[in-house]
C-alpha positions in Angstrom: -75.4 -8.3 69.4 -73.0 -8.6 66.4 -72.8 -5.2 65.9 -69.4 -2.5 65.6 -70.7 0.7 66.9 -68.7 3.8 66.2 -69.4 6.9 68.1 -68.0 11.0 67.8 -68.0 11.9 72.0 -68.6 15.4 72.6 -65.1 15.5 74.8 -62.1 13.6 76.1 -62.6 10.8 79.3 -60.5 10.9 82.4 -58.3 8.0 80.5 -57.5 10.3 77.1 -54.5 12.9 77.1 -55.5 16.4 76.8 -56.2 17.2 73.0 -54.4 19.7 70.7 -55.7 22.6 69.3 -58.3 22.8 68.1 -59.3 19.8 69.7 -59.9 17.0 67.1 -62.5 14.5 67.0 -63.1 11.6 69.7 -63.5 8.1 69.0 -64.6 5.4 70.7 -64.9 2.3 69.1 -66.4 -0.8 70.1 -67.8 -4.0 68.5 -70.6 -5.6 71.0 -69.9 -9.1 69.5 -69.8 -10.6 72.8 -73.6 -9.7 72.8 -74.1 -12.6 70.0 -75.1 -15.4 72.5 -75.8 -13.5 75.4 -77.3 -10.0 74.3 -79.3 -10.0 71.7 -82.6 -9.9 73.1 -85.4 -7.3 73.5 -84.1 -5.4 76.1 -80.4 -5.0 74.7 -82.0 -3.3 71.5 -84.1 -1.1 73.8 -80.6 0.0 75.4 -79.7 0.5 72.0 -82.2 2.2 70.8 -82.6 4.6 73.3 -78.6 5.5 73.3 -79.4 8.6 71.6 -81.6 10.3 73.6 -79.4 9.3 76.7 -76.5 10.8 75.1 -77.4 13.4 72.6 -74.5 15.1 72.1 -72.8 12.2 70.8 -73.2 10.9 67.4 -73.8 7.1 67.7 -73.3 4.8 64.5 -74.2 1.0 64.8 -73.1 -1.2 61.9 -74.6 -4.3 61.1 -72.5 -7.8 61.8 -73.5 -11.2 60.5 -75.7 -12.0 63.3 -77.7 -9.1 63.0 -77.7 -9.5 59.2 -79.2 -13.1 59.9 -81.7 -12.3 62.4 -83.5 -9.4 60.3 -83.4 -12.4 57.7 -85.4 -13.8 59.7 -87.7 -11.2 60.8 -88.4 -9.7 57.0 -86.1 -6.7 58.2 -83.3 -7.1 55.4 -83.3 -4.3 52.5 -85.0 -5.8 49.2 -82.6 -7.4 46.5 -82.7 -3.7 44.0 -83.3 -5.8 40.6 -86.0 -7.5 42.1 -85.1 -11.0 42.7 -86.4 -13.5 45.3 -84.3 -13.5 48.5 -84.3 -17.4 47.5 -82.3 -17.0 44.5 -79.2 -16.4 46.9 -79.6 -20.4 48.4 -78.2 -22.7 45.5 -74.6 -23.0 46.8 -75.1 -23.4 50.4 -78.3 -25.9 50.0 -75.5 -29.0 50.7 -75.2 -27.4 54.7 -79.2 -27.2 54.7 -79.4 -31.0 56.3 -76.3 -30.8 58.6 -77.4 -26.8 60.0 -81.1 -27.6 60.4 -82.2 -24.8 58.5 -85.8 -23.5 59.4 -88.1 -23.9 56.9 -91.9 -22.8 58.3 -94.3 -20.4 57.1 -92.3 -17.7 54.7 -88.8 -18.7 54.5 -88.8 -18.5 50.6 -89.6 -14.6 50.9 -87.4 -13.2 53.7 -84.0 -15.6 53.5 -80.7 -14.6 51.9 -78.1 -17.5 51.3 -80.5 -19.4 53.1 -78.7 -17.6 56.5 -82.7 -17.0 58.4 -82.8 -20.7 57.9 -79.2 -21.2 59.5 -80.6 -18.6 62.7 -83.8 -20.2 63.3 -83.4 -23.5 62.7 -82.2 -26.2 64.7 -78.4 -27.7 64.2 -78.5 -31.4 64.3 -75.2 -31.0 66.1 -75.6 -29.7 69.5 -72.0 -29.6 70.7 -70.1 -26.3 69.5 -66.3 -27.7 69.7 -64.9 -24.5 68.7 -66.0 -23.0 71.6 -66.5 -25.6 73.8 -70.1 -25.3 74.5 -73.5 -26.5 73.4 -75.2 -24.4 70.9 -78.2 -22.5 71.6 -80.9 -23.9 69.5 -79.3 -23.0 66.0 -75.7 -22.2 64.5 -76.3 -18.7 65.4 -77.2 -19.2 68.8 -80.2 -17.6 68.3 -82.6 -19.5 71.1 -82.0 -16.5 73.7 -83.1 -13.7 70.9 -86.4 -16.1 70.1 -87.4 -16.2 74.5 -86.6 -12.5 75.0 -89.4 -12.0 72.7 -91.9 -14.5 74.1 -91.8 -17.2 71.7 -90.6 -20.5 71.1 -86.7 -20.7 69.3 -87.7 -21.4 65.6 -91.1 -19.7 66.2 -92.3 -17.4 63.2 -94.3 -15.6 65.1 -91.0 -13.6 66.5 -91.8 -10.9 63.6 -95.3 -10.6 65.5 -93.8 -10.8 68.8 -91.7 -7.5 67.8 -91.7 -4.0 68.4 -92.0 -2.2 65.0 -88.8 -0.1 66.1 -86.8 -3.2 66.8 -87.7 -4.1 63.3 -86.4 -0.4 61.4 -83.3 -0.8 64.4 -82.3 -3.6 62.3 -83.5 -2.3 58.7 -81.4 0.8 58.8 -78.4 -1.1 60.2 -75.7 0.5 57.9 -72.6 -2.5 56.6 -70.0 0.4 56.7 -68.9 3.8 58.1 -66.7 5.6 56.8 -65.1 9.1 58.3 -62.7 11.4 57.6 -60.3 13.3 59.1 -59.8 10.9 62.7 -56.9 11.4 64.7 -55.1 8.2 66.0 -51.9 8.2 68.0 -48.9 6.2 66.6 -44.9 5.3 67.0 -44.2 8.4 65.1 -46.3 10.7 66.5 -50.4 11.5 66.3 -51.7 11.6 62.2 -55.1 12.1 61.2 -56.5 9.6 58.7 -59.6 8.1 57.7 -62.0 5.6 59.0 -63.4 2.7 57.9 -65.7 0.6 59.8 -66.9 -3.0 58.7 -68.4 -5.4 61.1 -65.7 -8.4 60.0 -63.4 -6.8 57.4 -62.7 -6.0 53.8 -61.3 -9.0 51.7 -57.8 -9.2 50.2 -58.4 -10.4 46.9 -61.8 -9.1 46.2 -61.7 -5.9 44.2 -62.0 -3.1 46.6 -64.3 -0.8 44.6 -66.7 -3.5 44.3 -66.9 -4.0 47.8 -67.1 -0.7 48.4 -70.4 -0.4 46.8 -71.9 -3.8 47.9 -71.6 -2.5 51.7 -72.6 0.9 51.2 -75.5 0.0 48.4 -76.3 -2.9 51.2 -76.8 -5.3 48.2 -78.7 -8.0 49.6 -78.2 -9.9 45.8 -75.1 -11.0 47.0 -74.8 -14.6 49.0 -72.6 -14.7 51.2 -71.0 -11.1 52.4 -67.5 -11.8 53.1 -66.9 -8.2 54.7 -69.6 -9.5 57.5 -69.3 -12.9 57.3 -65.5 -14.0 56.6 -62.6 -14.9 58.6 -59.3 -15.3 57.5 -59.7 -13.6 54.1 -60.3 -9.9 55.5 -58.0 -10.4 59.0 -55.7 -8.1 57.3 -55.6 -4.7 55.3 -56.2 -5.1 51.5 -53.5 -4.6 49.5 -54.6 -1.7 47.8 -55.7 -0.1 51.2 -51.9 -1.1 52.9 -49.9 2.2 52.3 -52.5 4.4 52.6 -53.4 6.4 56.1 -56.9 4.4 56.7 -58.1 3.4 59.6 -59.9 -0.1 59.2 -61.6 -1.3 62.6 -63.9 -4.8 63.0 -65.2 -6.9 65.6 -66.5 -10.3 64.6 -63.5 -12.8 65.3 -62.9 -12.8 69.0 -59.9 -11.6 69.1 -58.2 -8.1 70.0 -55.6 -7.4 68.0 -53.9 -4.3 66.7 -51.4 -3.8 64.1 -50.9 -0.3 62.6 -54.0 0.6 61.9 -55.5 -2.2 61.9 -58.3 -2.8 64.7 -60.1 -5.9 65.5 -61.3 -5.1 68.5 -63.7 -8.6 69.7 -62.3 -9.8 72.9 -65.6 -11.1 74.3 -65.8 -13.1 71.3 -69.2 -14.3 72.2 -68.8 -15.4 75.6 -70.8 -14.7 78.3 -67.8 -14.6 80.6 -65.6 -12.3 78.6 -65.6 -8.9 78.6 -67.2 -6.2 75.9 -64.1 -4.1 74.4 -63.6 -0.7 73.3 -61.0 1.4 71.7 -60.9 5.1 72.4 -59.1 7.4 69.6 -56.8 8.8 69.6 -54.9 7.6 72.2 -55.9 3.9 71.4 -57.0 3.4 75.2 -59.1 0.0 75.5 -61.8 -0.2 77.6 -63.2 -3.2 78.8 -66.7 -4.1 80.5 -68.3 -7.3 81.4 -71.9 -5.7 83.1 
């Protein structure tokens, strides 16, 4: 699942140095993006779902990654446009990829698409071969055939709303785009600082104004076509420039990499391959975890 989940633990791991007092604040961070292909299916939102319970004196936060965002598209799960508008009036500048990506277009696409991305997840790329990865897709850009037979249904079927729990459903309504904390300690060359957190499933753009995007992740504007902050690449790899010398704490997943600088986190090492392991980060000590179960 292409989801960054940020959690407060209730106490340090074997792996984390002893805390100060008082003690601040554990972190663990992790961005499940290796679930994209592989995970998300019934049973991996069950595990998610019922995280709280298991654990209930942690604080769990699961924020909502372009995958996600595409298959509650799909499932009439996605927040309502706030003027109004159709979900359709999002399309017009991505119609020229409708041919090449197959987009689904059965029964209710018009009222529960945004950018035309539920198309892009259910529907059926002409080309099957995925030569950034190096593998065939899985029935649609998204990869999305797994998620569609975990459910009992045929990939492209639109009877996968039916097919699901109504909690799976409000999982993926209350998804938030952003976290943001205060006050979390992180470990550095000069010694431990406390700053703030911000968590965004790809990243916060560059040259976009930052106030603006702000309020389109924390609104969860669904107006907009294309979110950048869940859906971009190169333009949010790095720290805005009105972010840079300020003490914030910006952590992704989304572009299968791990790679820290300052404090920036992009922590994606499965990347979505089966094969490659899940990765966390634990603050403050910035200890990674890794697990491929």
């Amino acid at each position: 699942m292409a989801t960054s989940r940020s959690w407060r633990a209730s106490g340090p791991t074997s792996s984390q140095r002893s805390p100060p007092t008082p003690s601040p604040p554990r972190w663990l961070s992790s961005s499940a993006t290796t679930a994209i292909a592989a995970r998300i299916r019934a049973g991996f939102l069950d595990f998610l779902l019922a995280l709280p319970a298991r654990y209930p004196a942690q604080r769990h936060v699961f924020l909502c990654g372009n995958h996600d965002f595409a298959f509650a598209a799909f499932v009439g799960a996605l927040p309502p446009p706030p003027d109004g508008s159709p979900f359709s009036a999002t399309w017009g500048e991505y119609l020229h990829n409708e041919e090449h990506e197959g987009w689904f277009r059965g029964p209710g696409h018009e009222g529960r698409a945004c950018a035309g991305v539920q198309g892009r997840w259910g529907g059926v790329i002409k080309e099957r071969w995925n030569p950034k990865k190096g593998l065939p897709y899985k029935g649609s850009i998204y990869d999305a055939q797994p998620t569609f037979e975990s459910y009992g249904v045929a990939h492209g079927s639109p009877d996968l709303a039916k097919a699901m729990p109504e909690e799976h459903k409000k999982f993926l309504h209350d998804l938030v785009w952003i976290h943001e904390e205060d006050d979390v300690p992180v470990d550095t060359d000069k010694g431990q600082t406390v700053c703030k957190l911000i968590a965004v499933h790809a990243g916060l753009e560059r040259s976009m104004d930052l106030n603006e995007q702000l309020r389109v992740l924390r609104t969860r504007d669904t107006r907009v076509p294309k979110i950048q902050m869940l859906h971009g690449r190169h333009d949010v790899w790095d720290i805005p420039k009105d972010l840079s010398a300020e003490q914030i704490i910006i952590v992704s997943g989304h572009h299968g990499k791990l790679h820290i600088d300052g404090l920036r986190f992009i922590i994606d090492e499965g990347g979505g391959y089966e094969d490659k392991p899940i990765a966390a980060i634990v603050l403050p000590s910035k200890t990674l975890i890794r697990s491929t179960e």
